[in-house]
Rosetta silent file (secondary structure, phi, psi, omega in degrees, C-alpha in Angstrom):
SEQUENCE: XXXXXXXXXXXXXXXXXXXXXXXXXXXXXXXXXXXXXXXXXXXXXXXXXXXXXXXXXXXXXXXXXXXXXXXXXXXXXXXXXXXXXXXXXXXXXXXXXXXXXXXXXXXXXXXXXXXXX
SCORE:     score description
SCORE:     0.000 S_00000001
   1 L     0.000  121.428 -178.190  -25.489  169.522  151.762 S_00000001
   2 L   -72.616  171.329  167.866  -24.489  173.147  150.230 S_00000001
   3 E  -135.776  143.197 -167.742  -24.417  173.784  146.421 S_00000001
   4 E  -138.723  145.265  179.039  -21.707  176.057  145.045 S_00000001
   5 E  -137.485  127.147 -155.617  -21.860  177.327  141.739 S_00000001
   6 L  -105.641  161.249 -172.609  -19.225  178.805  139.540 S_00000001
   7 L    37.496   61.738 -153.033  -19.088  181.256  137.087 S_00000001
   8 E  -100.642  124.971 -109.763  -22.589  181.869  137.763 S_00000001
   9 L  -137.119  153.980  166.580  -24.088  183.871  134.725 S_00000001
  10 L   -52.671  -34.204 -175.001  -28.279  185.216  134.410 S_00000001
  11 L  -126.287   -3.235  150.510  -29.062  182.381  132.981 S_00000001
  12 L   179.064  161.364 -148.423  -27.158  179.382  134.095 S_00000001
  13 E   -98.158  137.692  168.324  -23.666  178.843  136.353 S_00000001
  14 L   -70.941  -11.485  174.844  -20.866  177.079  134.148 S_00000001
  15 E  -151.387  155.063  169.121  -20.233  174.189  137.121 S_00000001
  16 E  -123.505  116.957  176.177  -22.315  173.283  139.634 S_00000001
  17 E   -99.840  162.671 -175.844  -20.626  171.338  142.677 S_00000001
  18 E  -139.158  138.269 -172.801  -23.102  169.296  145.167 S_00000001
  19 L    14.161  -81.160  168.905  -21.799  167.422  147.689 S_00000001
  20 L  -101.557  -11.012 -134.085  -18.149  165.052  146.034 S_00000001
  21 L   -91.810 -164.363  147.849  -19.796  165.982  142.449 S_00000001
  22 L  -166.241  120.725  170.566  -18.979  168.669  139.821 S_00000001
  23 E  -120.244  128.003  164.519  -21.327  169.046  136.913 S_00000001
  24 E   -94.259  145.513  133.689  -20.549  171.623  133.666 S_00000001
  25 L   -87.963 -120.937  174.973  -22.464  172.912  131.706 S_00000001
  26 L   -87.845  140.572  170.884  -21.744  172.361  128.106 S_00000001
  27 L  -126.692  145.260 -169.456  -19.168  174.041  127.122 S_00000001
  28 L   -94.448  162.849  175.611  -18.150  175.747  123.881 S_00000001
  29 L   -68.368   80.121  170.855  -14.777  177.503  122.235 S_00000001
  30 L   -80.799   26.265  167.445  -15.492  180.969  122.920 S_00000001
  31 L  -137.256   18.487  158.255  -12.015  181.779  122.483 S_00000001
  32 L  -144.061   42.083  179.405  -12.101  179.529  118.781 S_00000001
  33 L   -66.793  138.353 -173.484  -15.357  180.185  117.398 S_00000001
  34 L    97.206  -44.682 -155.430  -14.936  179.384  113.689 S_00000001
  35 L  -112.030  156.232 -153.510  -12.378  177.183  113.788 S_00000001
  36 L   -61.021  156.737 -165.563  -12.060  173.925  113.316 S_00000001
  37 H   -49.493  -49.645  176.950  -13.517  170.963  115.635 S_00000001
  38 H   -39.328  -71.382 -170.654   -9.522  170.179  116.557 S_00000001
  39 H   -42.135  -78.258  156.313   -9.004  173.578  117.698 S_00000001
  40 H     7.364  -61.553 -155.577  -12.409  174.038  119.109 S_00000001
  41 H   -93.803   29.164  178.150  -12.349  171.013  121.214 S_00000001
  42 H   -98.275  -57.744 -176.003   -8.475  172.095  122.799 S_00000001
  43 H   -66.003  -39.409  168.606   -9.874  175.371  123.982 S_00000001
  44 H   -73.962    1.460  148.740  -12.904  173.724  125.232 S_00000001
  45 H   -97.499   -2.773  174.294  -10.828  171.176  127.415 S_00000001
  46 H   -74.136  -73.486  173.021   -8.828  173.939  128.191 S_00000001
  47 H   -52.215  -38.105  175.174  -11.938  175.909  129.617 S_00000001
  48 H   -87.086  -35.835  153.596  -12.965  172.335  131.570 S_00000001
  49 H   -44.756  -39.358  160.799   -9.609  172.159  132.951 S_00000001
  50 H   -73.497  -37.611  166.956  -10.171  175.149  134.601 S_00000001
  51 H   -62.921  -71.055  163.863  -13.839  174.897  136.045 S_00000001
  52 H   -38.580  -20.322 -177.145  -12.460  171.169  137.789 S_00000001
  53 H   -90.638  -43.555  168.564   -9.509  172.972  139.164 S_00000001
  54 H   -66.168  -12.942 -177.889  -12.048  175.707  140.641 S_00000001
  55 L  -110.539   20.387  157.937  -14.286  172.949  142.016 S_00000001
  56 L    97.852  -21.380 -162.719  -11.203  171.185  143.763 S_00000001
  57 L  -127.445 -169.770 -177.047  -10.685  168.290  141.096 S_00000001
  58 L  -164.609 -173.569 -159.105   -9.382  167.540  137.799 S_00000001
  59 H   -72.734  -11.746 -170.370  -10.017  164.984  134.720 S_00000001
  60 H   -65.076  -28.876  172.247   -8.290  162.205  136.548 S_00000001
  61 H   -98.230   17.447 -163.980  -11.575  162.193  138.062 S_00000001
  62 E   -74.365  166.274 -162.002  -14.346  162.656  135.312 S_00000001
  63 E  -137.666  -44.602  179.892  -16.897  160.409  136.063 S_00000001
  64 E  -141.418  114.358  175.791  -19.159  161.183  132.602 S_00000001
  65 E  -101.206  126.308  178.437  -18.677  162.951  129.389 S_00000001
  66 E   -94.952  153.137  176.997  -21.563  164.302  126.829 S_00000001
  67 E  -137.222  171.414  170.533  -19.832  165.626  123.937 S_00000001
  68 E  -146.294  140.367  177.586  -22.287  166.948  120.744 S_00000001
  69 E  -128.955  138.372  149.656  -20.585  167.677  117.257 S_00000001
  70 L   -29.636  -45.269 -164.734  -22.171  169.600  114.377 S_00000001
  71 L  -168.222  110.734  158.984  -21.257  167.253  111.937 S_00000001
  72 H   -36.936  -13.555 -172.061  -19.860  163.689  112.332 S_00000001
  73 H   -82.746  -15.643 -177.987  -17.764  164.188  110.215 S_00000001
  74 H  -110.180  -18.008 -175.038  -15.302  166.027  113.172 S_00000001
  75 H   -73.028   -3.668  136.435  -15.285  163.127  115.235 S_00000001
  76 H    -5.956  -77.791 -148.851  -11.995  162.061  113.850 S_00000001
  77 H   -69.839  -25.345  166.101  -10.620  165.012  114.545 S_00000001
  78 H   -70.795  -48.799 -159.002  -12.087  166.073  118.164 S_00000001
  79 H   -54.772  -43.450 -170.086  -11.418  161.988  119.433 S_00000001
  80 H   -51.895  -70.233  169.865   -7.520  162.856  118.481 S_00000001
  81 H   -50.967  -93.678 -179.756   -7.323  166.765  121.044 S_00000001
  82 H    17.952  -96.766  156.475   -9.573  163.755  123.269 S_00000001
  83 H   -15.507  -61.755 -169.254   -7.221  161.220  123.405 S_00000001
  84 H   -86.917  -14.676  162.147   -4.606  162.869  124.205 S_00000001
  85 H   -72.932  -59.238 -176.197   -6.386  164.928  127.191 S_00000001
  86 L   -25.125  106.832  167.896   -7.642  162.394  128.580 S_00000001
  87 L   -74.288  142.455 -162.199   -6.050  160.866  131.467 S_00000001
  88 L   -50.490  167.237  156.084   -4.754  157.465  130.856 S_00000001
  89 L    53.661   -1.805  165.745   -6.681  154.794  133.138 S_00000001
  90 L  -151.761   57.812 -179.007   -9.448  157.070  133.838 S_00000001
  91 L   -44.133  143.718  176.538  -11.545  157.235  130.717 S_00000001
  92 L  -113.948  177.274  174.622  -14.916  158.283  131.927 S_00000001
  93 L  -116.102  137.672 -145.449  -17.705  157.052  130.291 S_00000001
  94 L  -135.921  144.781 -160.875  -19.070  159.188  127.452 S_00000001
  95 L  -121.833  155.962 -168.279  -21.660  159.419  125.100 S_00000001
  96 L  -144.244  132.031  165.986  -21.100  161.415  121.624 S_00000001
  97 L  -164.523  159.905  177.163  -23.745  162.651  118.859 S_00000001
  98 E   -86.762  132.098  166.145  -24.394  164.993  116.218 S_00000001
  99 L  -115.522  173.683  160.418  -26.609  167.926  117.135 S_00000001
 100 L   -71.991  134.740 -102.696  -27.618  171.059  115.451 S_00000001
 101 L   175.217  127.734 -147.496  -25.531  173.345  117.835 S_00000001
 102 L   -61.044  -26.433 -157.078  -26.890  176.738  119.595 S_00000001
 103 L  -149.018  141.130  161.497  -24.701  179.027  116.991 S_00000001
 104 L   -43.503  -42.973 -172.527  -22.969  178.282  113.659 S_00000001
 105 L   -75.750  -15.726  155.108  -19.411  179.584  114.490 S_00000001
 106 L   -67.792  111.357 -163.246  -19.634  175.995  116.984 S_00000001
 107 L  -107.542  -49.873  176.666  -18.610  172.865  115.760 S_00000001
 108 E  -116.082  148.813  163.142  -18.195  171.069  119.535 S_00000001
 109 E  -135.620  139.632  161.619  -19.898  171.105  122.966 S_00000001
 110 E  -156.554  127.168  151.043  -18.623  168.807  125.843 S_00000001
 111 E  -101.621  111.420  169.204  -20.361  168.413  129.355 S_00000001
 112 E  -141.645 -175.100  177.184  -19.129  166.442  131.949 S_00000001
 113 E   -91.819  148.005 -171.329  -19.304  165.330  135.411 S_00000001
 114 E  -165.793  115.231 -174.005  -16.462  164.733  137.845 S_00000001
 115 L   -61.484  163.553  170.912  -15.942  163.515  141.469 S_00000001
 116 L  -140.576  116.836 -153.829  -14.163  165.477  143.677 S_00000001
 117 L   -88.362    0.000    0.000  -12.383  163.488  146.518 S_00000001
């Protein structure tokens, strides 16, 4: 079974697919650093919209989501951009907690997993 890896970077690829799978890693707003967890988490489902569409799939197919917020205090407002991404009827199942976050100007990270049929 090959492994194909996308956007693949010195020190780690942004998706990895393996046989049906597709794993990200986490990914952050780099095109809303600073701005608020809504915004933040748009561009970064934005950015995940694209890596499943390069590995053949899409969210209809998510399998697992990690998400990490700064400050609890955002989950409000990331669950809302969430929600509304989400495809209906195929909620993946997802775990959420506050971390300390690699950089300041970061409010959200979300990793997830996704079949690809």
């Amino acid at each position: 079974m090959s492994v194909k890896r996308i956007k693949v970077g010195a020190r780690m690829s942004q998706a990895v697919v393996h046989g049906n799978v597709v794993r990200t890693a986490g990914q952050v707003a780099l095109n809303a650093p600073g701005k608020d967890a809504a915004e933040q988490t748009k561009d970064i489902l934005d950015a995940i919209d694209g890596l499943l569409a390069e590995a053949g799939t899409d969210k209809s197919n998510l399998l697992t989501a990690n998400i990490w917020l700064a400050d609890m205090a955002d989950f409000k407002a990331m669950n809302q951009v969430w929600d509304a991404w989400v495809a209906e009827g195929n909620t993946p199942t997802r775990a959420c907690v506050e971390s300390k976050l690699a950089a300041p100007q970061f409010n959200v990270e979300i990793a997830v997993t996704a079949a690809i049929e």
